[in-house]
N, C-alpha and C positions, 0 to 999 in steps of 0.2 A: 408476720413481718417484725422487724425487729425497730423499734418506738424509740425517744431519747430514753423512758423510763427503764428500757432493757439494759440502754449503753449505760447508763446507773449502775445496775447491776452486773455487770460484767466481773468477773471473778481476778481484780489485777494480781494476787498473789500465787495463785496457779498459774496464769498468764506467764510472770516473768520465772516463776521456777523452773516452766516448761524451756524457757528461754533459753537459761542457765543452763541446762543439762544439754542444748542444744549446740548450744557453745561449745560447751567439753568434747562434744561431740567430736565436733571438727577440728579442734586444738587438738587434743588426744590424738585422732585419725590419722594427723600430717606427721605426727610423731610415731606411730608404726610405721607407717610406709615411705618415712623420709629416706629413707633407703635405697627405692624403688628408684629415686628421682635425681637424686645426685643433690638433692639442694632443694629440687625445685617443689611443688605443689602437684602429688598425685591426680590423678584421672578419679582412684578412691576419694578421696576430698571433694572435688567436682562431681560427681555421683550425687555423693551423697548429700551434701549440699542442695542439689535440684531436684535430691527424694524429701527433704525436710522443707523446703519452699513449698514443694508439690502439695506437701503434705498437712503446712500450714494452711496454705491456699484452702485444699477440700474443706480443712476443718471450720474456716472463716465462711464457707459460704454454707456449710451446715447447719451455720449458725441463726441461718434466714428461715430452717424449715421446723417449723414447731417438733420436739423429740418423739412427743404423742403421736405423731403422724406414720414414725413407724412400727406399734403396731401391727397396722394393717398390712405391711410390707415383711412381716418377720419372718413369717414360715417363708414366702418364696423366697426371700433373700439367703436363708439355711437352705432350701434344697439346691436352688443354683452353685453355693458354696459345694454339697454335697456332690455335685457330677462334675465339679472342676475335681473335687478327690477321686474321684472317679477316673478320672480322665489320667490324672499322675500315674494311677497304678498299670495305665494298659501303655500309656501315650508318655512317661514322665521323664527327666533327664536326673541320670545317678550324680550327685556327690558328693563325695567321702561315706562309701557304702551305701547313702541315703537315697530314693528315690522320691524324689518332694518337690522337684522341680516342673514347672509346665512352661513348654516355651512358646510365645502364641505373636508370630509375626516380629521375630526374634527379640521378643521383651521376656525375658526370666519373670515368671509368678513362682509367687510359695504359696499354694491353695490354702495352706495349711494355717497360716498367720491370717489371712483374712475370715476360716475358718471361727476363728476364737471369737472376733466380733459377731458373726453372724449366730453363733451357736449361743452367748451370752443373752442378744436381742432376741432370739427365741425362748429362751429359758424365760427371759420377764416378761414375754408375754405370757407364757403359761402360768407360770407363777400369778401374775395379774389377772387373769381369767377364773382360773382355779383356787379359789385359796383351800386351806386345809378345809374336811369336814370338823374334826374338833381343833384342839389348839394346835397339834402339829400333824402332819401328812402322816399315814399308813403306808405300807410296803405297797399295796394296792393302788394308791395315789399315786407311787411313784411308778409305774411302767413305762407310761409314756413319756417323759425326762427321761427317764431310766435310756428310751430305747432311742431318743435324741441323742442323748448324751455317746451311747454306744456306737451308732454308726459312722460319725467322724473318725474314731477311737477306731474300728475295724480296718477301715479304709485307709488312715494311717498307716498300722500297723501294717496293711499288706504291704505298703512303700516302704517299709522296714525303718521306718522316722520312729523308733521306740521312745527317743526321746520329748519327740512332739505329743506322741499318744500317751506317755507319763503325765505331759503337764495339762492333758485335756482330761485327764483323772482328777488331778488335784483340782484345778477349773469346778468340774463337775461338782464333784465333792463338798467345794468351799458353798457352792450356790442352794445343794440342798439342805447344808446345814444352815447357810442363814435363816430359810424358808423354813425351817424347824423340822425334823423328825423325831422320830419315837426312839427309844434308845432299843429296842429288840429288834429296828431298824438298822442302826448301827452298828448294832452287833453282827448281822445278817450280812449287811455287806460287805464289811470287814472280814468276813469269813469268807466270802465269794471272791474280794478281791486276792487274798493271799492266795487261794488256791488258783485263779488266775497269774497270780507272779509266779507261782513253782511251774505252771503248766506254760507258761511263755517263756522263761529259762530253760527250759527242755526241749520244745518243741517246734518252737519260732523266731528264739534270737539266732542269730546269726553268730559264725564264729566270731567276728570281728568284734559285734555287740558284748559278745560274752567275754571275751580278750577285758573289754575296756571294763566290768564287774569286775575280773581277777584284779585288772593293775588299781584299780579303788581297796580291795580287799588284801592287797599283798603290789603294795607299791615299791617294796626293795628289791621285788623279785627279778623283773624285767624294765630296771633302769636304761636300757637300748633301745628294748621293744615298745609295747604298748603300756609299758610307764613311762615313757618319754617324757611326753606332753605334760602328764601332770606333774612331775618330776622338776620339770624347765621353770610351770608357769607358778608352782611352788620359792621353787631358787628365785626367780624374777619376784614376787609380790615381797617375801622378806626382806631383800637387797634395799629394797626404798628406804628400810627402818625408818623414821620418824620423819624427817622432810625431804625425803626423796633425792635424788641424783643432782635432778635442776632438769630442765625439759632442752629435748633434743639431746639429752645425756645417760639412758637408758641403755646400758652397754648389751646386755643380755638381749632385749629384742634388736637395738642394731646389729646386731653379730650376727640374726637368725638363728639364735637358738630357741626362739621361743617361737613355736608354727602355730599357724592361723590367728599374727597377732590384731589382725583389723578386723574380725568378727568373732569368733570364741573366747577368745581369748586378751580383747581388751580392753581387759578390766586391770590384767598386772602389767601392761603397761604404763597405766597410771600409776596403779602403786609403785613401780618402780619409779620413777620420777617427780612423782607429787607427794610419797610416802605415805604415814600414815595420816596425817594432817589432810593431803590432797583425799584423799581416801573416804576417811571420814565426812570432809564437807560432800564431798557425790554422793553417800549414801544418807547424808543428813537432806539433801535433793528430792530423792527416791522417797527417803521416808516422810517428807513434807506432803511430796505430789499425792504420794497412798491415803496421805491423812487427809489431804483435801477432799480427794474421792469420796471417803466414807464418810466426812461431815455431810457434803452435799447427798449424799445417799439418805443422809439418815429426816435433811430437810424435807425429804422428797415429798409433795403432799399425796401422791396416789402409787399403790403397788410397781407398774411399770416402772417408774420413774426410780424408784427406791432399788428394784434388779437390778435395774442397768445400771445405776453407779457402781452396785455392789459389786457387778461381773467385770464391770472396766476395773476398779479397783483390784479384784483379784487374779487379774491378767498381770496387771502390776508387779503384784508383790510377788506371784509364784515365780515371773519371770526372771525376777532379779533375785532370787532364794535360789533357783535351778541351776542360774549361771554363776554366779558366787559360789555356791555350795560345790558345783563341780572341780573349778577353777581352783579354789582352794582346797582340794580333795578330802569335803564331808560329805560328798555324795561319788556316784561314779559320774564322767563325762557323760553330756546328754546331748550337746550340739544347740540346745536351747541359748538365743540371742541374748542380750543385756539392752534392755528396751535404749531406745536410740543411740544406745554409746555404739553398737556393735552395726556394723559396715550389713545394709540392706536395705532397697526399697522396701518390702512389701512389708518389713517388721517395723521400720520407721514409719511408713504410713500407715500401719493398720493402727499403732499406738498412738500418732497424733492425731488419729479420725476418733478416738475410741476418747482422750482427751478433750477434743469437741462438740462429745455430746455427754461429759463432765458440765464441762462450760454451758451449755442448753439446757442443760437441768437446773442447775445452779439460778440462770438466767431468768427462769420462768417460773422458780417457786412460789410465787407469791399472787399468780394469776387463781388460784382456788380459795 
């Protein structure tokens, strides 16, 4: 239970950053889709609004169950996740080439986002059960991560979400390097993973997948086709130059030339109407929330406790690397959300639950 000494330590500076960006959210949001409305307050707005209340909610009464506690809920909570991916690949609804969608009593899930949580909260259990036999893990230590970490990653990829099964690499990745490995480890899998990227560009993207590699690699080539997008959302983020338009003056996404600007893609949005100034302060946001995560990680007094921040934390930071990185074409498009700015139940709730138990760490370091 949660004591006046808890309500003490309550973490108000992640509290109200979470806030902030919460905000943007929905400001931003009415600004894509004012279009939609003639004036008025999208149905997007209302969404999403009653995903981030929802979302707040969960994570407030999470707040009541000691973080310790799950533990003992980790694996089941990973393999449930694991047969909702299951379930996408036989049962799942396509789109934009993706098959990641499960519709279950006409509520849209993305197994995939709640996915990340659950796969995190395993990982620190294991890590916490397991520590290295000397200072850092053996290739042998790793199998079983190894083979957690893989089957989201398979089960993905059969749903052709390449982009989702990217960031549950990097996920992966970031988790066992904190945990430390050997560097003939490093090597090892580095070699495993490359010959995995040539054998999945050959054998299992998709045209369409493969389309979006070319327009990243040769973006002048097909300024019609599938360099579009990143083409538009290019034009759109430089136009802001320094302080932006003014809001509700984003001519590039009101005209519609900028597509899927209420979830992929709005992040130039903003920069076109808040510029670089507006810009910078959301990412001075992100980069607050990240650092808060790893402080609190690093307070952590027991293994569990120290995972979990560190895999919430790096849910964070790859998210907003994947989608920027895209958006501004230093990576190829990956379809990866922009934690709460970008229009979605299950990506705003799995990040403000995943934020929640920041806050329960935080909250409880000092009970050991």
């Amino acid at each position: 239970m949660i004591d006046k000494k808890f309500q003490s330590r309550f973490h108000w500076p992640l509290f109200w950053t979470l806030i902030g960006l919460c905000a943007i959210s929905l400001v931003n949001l009415h600004s894509a889709t004012y279009n939609l409305t003639k004036g008025g307050i999208s149905s997007f707005v209302w969404s999403q609004g009653l995903w981030i209340g929802l979302g707040l909610l969960l994570g407030a009464l999470l707040l009541f169950i000691d973080y310790r506690l799950w533990i003992r809920f980790s694996y089941p909570v990973y393999f449930v996740t694991l047969v909702l991916l299951l379930l996408v690949v036989f049962f799942g609804k396509t789109v934009g080439g993706n098959r990641n969608w499960l519709v279950i009593g006409g509520l849209n899930l993305q197994p995939a986002e709640l996915a990340k949580i659950s796969l995190v909260i395993a990982f620190a259990r294991f890590f916490s059960d397991n520590p290295p036999g000397r200072s850092s893990y053996q290739l042998i230590e790793l199998v079983r991560p190894g083979i957690m970490a893989l089957l989201p990653i398979v089960l993905i990829v059969l749903g052709k979400d390449m982009g989702s099964a990217l960031f549950f690499i990097f996920l992966s990745a970031s988790l066992f390097a904190f945990a430390g490995i050997q560097r003939k480890v490093v090597l090892i899998l580095s070699v495993l993973l490359l010959i995995s990227g040539i054998v999945s560009y050959k054998f299992v993207l998709s045209p369409h997948q493969k389309s979006r590699i070319e327009a990243f690699l040769h973006p002048s080539e097909d300024t019609r086709g599938e360099g579009y997008h990143l083409l538009q959302s290019k034009i759109t983020v430089g136009s802001g130059r320094v302080f932006g338009k003014g809001y509700l003056q984003g001519m590039h996404s009101k005209l519609l030339y900028l597509p899927e600007r209420h979830t992929d893609f709005i992040f130039p949005v903003l920069a076109e109407e808040w510029g670089w100034v507006g810009s910078f302060f959301t990412l001075f946001l992100y980069a607050t929330l990240i650092s808060f995560g790893l402080q609190i990680a690093s307070k952590a007094r027991e293994r569990f406790g120290i995972f979990l921040g560190l895999g919430i934390s790096a849910i964070l930071f790859w998210q907003v690397v994947i989608n920027l990185g895209g958006v501004l074409g230093l990576i190829p498009l990956t379809g990866v959300t922009l934690p709460i700015l970008s229009y979605g139940g299950s990506s705003v709730v799995t990040i403000l639950i995943g934020i929640s138990f920041l806050m329960n760490i935080s909250m409880r370091r000092f009970m050991f």
